[in-house]
C-alpha positions in Angstrom: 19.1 -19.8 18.7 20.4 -17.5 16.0 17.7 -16.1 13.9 18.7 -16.0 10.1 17.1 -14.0 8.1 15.9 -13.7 4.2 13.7 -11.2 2.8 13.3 -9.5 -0.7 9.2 -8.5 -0.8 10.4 -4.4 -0.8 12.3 -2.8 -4.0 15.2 -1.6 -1.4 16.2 -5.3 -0.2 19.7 -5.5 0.0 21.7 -5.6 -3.3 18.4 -6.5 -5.5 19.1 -9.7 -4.0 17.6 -10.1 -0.4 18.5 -8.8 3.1 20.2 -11.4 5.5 21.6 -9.5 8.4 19.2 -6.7 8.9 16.1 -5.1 6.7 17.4 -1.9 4.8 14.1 -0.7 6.5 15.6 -1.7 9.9 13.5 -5.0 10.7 16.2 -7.3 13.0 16.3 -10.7 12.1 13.8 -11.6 15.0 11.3 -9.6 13.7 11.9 -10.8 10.3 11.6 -14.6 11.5 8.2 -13.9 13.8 6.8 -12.0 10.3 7.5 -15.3 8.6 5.9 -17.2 11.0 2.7 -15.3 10.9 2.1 -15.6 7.3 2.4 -19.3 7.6 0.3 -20.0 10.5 -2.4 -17.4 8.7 -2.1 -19.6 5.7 -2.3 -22.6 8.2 -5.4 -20.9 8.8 -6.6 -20.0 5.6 -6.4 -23.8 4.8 -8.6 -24.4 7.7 -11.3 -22.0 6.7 -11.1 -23.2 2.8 -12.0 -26.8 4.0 -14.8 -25.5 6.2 -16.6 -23.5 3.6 -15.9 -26.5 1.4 -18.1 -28.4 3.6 -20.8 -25.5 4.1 -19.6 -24.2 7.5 -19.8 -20.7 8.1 -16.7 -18.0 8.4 -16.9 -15.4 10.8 -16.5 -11.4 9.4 -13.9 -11.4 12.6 -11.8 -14.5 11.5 -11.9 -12.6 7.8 -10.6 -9.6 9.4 -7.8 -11.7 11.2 -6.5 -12.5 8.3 -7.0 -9.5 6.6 -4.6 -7.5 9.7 -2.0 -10.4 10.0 -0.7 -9.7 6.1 -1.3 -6.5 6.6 1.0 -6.4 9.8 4.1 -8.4 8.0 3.6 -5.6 5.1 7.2 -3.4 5.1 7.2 0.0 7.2 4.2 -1.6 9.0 5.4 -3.3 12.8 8.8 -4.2 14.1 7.1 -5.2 17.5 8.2 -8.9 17.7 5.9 -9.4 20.8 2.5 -7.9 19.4 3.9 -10.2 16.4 4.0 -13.5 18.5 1.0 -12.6 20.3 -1.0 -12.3 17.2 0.5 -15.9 16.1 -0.6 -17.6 19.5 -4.3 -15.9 18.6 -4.2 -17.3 15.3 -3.2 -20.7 16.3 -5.8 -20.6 19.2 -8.5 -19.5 16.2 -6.7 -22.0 13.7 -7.6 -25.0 16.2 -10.9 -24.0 17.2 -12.2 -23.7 13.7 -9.9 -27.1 12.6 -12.3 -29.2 15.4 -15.5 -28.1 13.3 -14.3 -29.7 10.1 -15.5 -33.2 8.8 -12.8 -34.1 6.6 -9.3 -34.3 8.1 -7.3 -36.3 5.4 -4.1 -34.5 3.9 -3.7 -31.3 6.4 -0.5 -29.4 5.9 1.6 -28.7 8.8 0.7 -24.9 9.0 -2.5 -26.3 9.9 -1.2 -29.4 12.6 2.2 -27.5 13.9 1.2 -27.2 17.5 4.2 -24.9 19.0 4.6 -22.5 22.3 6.0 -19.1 22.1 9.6 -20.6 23.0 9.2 -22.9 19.8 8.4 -20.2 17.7 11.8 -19.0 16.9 12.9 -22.6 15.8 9.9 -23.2 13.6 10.4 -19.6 11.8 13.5 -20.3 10.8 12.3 -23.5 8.8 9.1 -21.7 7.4 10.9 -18.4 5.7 11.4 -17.9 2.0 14.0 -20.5 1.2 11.9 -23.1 2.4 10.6 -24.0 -1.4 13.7 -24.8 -3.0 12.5 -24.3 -6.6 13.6 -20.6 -7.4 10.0 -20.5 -9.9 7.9 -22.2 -7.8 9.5 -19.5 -4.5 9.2 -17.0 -7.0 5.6 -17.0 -8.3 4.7 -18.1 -4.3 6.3 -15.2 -3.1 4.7 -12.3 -5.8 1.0 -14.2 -5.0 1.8 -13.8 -1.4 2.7 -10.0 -1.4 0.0 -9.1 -3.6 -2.4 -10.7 -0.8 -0.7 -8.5 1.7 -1.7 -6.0 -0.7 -4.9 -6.7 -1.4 -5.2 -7.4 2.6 -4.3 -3.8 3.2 -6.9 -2.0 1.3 -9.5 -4.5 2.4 -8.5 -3.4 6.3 -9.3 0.4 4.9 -12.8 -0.8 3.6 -13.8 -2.8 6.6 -12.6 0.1 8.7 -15.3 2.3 7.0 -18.1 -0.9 7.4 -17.5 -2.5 4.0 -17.5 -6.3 3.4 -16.8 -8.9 0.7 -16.7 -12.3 1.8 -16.1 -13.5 -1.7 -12.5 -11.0 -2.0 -11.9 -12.9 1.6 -12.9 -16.3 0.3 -10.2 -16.1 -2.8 -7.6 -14.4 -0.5 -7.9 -17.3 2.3 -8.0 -20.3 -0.8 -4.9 -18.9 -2.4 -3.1 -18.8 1.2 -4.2 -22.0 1.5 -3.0 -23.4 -2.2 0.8 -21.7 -2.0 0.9 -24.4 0.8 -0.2 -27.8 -2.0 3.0 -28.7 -3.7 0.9 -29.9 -6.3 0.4 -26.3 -7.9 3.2 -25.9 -10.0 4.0 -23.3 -12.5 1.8 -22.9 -14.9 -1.0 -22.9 -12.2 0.7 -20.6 -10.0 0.8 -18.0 -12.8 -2.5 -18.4 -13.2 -2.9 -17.6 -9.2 -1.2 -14.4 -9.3 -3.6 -12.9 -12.1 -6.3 -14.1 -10.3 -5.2 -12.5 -7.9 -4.9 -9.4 -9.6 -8.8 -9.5 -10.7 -9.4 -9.7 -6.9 -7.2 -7.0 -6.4 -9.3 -4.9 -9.0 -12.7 -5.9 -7.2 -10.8 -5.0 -3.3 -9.7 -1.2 -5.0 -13.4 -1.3 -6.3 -14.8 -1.7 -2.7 -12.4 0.6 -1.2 -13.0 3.3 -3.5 -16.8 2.8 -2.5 -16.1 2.8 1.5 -14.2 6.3 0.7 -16.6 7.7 -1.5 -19.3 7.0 0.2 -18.3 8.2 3.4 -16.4 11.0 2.5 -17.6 12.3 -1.0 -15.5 12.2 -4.3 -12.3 13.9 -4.2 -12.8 17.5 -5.4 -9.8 19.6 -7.0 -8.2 21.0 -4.0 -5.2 23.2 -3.1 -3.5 21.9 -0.5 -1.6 24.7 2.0 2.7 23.4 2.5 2.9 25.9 5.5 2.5 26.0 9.1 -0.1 27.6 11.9 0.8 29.1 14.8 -1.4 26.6 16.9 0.5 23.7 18.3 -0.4 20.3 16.2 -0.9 16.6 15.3 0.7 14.8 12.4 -1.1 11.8 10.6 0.8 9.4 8.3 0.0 6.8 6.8 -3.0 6.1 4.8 -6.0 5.2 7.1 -9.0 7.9 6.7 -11.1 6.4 9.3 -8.1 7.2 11.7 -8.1 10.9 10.2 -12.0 11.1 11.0 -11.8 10.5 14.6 -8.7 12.1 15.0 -10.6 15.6 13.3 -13.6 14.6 15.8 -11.8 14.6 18.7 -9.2 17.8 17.9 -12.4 19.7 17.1 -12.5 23.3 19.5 -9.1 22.0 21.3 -6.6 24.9 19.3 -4.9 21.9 18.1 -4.5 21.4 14.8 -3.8 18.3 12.5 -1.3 18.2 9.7 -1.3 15.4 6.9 2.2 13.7 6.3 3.0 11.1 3.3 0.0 9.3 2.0 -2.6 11.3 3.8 -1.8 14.2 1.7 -5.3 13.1 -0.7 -7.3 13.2 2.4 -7.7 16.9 1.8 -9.3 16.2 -1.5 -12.4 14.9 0.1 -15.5 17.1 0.5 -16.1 15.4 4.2 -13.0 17.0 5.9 -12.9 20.5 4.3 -15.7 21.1 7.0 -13.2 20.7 9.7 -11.2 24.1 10.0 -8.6 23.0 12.3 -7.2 20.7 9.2 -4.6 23.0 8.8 -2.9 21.5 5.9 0.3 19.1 4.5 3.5 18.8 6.2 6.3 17.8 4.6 6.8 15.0 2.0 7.1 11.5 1.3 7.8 8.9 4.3 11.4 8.2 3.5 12.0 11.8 5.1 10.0 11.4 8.2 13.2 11.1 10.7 14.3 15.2 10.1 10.2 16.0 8.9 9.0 14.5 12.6 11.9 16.1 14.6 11.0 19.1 13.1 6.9 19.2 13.8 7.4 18.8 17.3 4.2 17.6 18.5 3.0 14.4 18.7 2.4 11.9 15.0 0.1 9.1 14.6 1.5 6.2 12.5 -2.3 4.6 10.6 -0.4 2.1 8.4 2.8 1.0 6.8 5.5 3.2 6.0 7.1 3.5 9.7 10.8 4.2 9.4 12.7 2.9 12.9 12.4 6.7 14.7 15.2 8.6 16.4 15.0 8.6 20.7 14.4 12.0 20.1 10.5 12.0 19.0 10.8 8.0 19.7 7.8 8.9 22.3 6.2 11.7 20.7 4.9 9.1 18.0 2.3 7.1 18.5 1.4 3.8 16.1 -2.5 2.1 15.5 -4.0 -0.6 13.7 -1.1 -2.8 11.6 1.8 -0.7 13.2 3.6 -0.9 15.6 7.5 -0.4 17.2 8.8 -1.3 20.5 9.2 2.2 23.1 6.3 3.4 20.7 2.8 3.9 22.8 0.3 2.2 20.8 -3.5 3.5 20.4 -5.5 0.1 20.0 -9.4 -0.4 19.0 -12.4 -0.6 20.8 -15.1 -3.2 20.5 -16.7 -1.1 18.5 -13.8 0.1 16.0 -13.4 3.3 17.7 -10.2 4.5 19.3 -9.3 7.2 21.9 -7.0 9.9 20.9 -6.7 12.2 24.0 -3.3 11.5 24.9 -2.6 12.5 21.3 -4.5 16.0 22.2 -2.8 16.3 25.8 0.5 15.8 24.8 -0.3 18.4 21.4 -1.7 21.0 23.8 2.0 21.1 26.0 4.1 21.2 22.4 5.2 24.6 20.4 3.6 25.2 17.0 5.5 22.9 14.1 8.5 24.7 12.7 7.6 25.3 9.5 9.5 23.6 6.4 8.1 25.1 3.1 5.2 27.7 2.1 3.3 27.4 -1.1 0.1 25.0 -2.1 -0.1 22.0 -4.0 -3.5 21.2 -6.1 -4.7 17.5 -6.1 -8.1 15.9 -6.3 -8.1 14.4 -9.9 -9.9 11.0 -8.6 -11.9 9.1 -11.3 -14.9 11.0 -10.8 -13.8 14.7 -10.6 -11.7 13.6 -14.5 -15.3 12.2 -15.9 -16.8 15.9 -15.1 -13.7 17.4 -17.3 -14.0 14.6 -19.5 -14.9 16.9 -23.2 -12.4 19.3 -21.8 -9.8 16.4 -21.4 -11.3 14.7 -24.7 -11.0 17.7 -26.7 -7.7 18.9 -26.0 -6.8 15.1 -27.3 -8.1 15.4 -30.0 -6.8 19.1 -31.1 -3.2 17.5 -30.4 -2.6 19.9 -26.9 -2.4 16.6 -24.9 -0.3 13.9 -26.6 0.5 11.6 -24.6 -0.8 10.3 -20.7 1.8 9.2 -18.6 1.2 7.8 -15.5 3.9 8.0 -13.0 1.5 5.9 -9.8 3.6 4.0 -7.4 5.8 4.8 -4.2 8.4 7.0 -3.3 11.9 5.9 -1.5 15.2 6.7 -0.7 17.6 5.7 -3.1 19.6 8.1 -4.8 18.5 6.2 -8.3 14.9 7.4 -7.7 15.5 11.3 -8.7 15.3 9.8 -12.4 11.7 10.5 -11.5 12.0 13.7 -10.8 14.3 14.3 -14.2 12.0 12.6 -16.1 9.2 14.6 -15.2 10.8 17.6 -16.0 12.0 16.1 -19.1 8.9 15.0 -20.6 7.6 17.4 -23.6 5.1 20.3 -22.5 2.0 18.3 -24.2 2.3 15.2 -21.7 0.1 15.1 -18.9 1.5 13.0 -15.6 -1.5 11.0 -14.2 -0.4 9.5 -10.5 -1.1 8.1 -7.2 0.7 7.1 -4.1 3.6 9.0 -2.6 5.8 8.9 -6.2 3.9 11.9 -6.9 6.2 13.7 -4.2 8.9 13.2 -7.1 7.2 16.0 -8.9 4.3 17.2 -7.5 5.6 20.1 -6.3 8.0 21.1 -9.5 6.5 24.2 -11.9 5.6 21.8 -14.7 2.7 24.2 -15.7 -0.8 23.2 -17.7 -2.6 22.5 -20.8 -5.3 24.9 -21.8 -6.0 24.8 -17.5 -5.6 20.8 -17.0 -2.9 20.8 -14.5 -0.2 18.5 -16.2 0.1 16.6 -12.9 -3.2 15.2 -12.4 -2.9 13.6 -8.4 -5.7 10.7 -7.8 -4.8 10.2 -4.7 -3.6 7.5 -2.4 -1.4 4.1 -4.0 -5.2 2.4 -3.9 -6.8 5.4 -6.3 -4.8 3.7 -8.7 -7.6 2.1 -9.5 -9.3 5.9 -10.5 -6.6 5.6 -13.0 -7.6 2.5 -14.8 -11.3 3.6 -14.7 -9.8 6.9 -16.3 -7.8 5.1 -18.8 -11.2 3.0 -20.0 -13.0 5.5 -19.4 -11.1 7.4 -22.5 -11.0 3.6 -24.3 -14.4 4.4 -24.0 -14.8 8.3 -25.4 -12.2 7.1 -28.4 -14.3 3.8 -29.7 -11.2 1.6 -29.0 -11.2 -2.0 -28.4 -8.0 -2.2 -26.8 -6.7 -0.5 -23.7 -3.2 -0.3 -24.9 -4.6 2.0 -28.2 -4.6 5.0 -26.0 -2.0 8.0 -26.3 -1.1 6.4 -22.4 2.4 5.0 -21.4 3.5 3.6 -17.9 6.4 4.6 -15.8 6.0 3.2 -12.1 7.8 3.2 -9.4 7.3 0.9 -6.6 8.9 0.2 -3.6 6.3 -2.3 -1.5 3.5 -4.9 -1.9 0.6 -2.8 -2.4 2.6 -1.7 -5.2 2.7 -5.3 -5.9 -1.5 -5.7 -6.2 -1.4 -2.8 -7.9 0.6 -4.6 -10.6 -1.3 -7.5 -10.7 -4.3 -5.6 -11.2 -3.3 -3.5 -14.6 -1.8 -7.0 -15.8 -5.7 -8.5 -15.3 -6.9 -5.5 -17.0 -4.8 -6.2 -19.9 -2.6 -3.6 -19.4 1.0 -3.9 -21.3 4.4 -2.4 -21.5 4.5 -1.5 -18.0 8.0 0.2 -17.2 9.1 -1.0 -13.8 11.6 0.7 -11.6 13.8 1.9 -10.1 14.3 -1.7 -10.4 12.4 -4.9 -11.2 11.4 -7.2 -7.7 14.3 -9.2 -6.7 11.7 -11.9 -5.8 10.9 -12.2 -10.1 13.6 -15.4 -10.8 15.0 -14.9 -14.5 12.2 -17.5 -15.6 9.4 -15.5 -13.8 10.4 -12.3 -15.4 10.8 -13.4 -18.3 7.2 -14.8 -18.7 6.1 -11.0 -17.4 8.7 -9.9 -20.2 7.1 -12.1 -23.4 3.1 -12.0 -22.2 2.7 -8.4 -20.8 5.9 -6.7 -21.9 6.9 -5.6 -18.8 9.8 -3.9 -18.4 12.8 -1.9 -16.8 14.0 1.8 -16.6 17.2 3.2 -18.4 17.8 6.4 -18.1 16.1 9.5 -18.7 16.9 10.6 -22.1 16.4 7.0 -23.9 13.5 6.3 -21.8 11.5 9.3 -23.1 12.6 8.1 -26.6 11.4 4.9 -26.2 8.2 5.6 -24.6 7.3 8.8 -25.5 8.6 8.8 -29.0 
């Protein structure tokens, strides 16, 4: 049958409206449908698991972790495989149905959790299960923002449990909200409620990810990061996945190949843990929009961690190698162990037979301004508050992309008076991270936390100054936002400052298509959220 498709959860959906031939990222419509499908047998699932604990039964870490890598998986950039897709919705079913015979009460199950289908009924049943199915455009749209900030959320809980870290209780909420965007009871104002619920769990995941980094790596020291090349041939790491970087480092170590960071694993250079490693030769290239001339160029071979895969050319198609969450068809995939673990040497072989990268830029970039490296220059960042030399914080956090519209980034950075001080995170920072915007009295005036989930340093750095200043209210600070988002971590990320209490958010390069007029304007009147402009009135307006 034909597959039709729907999908707005990324900022660059067709028209601000929704894609319905083929993803702007480049996910066909069979993809698409086998995406949808998963997220509602996982909340079949989910509703399974709810009703189990409800009755005391236990939850396995492994069915948590299911979960956890099924949003994860229908996250955008992250896997246009469709059959690793449909084979990870005949597991779930399998695991759905096992669990569903263990629990005592089975009055008023949804059909996510009866629907028995085989693989060649799965392309019917996805086409009844997509977006459009709830017909209410408030209802859809609050469903849809507390279902992408769960695929957020389950993305930076697959980076904790990666590094050993657990929280049955941010699994628990994640799995009973699945479950409740299934009731048709839950109408709007309890679905509001939902999503900034969801955003406290979304604080409490960043929390624990923060803690699985730190701990195993160290806190992010300032850190000049090189932009050029070696002469050895190399490896390329994208994506966000540190655990990936650590065994990659491991296993690379003595061979003369060296690795390169790409995109979002341009912080992983701030930790003290890899500066140990000389073969970590430094960052190549920029955000992951450029990746199809930035991979032709390096040459060797590139491991994909997580999201942010962009359809490759046949030219490096088999020089890049996916893991964990991604994955694309002609791409060879490096899968787990029982033990976590994953082998890299045909990474290393194929690196050793490849010519040095060509090299795109020279120069250094300095990073590391996590939450704890900004508490030890806390009286130097204090002080020059308080003798006027910093005015205003602006954070800038969020994601990068391709659209022509997101330079206003890059203007407004270089627009922004000399006694503003950018604070970001995520790959928006390639914007301006590399533009001559100077410093204060020494404090860089692009302070780089780290990865989109070190927003979170931000918000400890904002109350952290609440703090220093004897406010009450977060919004008293000398601190304005300006994000840009493109995805659904960026979507948790949201949710999270809104739970914090965080107003006047500016939005862009455009507010979520998925936001109905009625949603939005609810975001509008509670938490003042709001849009971009252009340059020159936005700095009036926010910067006075």
């Amino acid at each position: 049958m034909e597959n039709k498709m729907f999908c707005f959860q990324c900022q660059e959906t067709a028209g601000c409206k929704g894609c319905t031939v083929m993803g702007v990222c480049g996910k066909k419509p069979e993809v698409a449908a086998m995406q949808d499908l998963l997220v509602y047998v996982t909340k079949g699932l989910a509703s399974v698991v709810t009703r189990l604990r409800g009755e005391g039964g236990a939850v396995s870490v492994e069915v948590n972790h299911l979960v956890t890598l099924n949003l994860f998986v229908t996250i955008t950039n992250a896997n246009f495989d469709e059959e690793a897709i449909a084979a990870r919705i005949e597991k779930t079913l399998a695991v759905r149905d096992d669990l569903r015979a263990q629990i005592k009460d089975t009055s008023n199950l949804p059909d996510a959790v009866m629907w028995t289908g085989l693989r060649d009924d799965f392309a019917e049943k996805a086409q009844a299960v997509g977006v459009l199915r709830t017909e209410n455009e408030d209802i859809r749209s609050l469903r849809e923002l507390i279902t992408y900030g769960l695929k957020g959320l389950a993305a930076y809980m697959k980076h904790a449990n990666a590094l050993g870290k657990e929280n049955a209780d941010i699994d628990a909420f994640a799995q009973e909200a699945l479950a409740k965007l299934l009731d048709d009871s839950f109408g709007a104002d309890a679905l509001t409620a939902l999503a900034l619920e969801t955003g406290k769990w979304g604080v409490d995941a960043m929390a624990l990810l923060d803690a699985a980094n730190t701990e195993a790596y160290g806190n992010p020291k300032i850190t000049k990061v090189n932009l050029g090349v070696r002469q050895n041939p190399g490896i390329l790491i994208s994506g966000h996945d540190l655990r990936d970087l650590e065994m990659l480092l491991e296993q690379t170590a003595g061979t003369g190949v060296d690795v390169y960071t790409h995109g979002e694993m341009l912080p992983a250079h701030y930790y003290p843990a890899f500066k140990k490693y000389p073969h970590f030769a430094g960052n190549y290239g920029n955000a992951w929009w450029k990746q199809k001339e930035e991979f032709e160029a390096f040459g060797g071979p590139i491991l994909m961690t997580t999201n942010c895969v962009v359809p490759p050319k046949d030219s490096y198609k088999a020089r890049l190698f996916t893991t964990g969450a991604t994955g694309f068809p002609g791409c060879p995939h490096i899968g787990a162990k029982a033990d976590g673990t994953k082998d890299f040497s045909p990474l290393v072989a194929m690196a050793k037979k490849c010519e040095p990268p060509k090299e795109l830029e020279k120069g250094e970039i300095v990073g590391g301004f996590a939450h704890a490296q900004v508490f030890a220059l806390a009286d130097k960042v204090i002080e020059a508050v308080k003798s006027g030399a910093i005015k205003k914080f602006v954070v800038m956090a969020g994601c990068d992309g391709r659209m022509k519209s997101r330079e206003y980034y890059a203007e407004f950075a270089k627009a922004l008076p000399k006694d503003t001080v950018i604070l970001t995170a995520g790959c928006a920072k390639y914007k301006y991270i590399k533009l001559p915007l100077g410093d204060i009295g020494g404090i860089p005036r692009v302070l780089d936390a780290g990865q989109c989930n070190d927003s979170y340093s931000l918000a400890l750095i904002a109350l952290k100054l609440k703090e220093a200043f004897g406010l009450s209210d977060v919004n008293e600070l000398p601190v304005v936002y300006n994000i840009a988002w493109y995805e659904q971590k960026a979507v948790i990320v949201l949710l999270a400052l809104l739970h914090l209490g965080v107003k006047n958010i500016h939005l862009g390069p455009t507010l979520p298509a998925f936001l109905s007029p009625n949603v939005a304007n609810v975001l509008v009147e509670k938490f003042g959220i709001g849009g971009i402009t252009n340059v020159e009135d936005d700095i009036k307006s926010m910067i006075g």
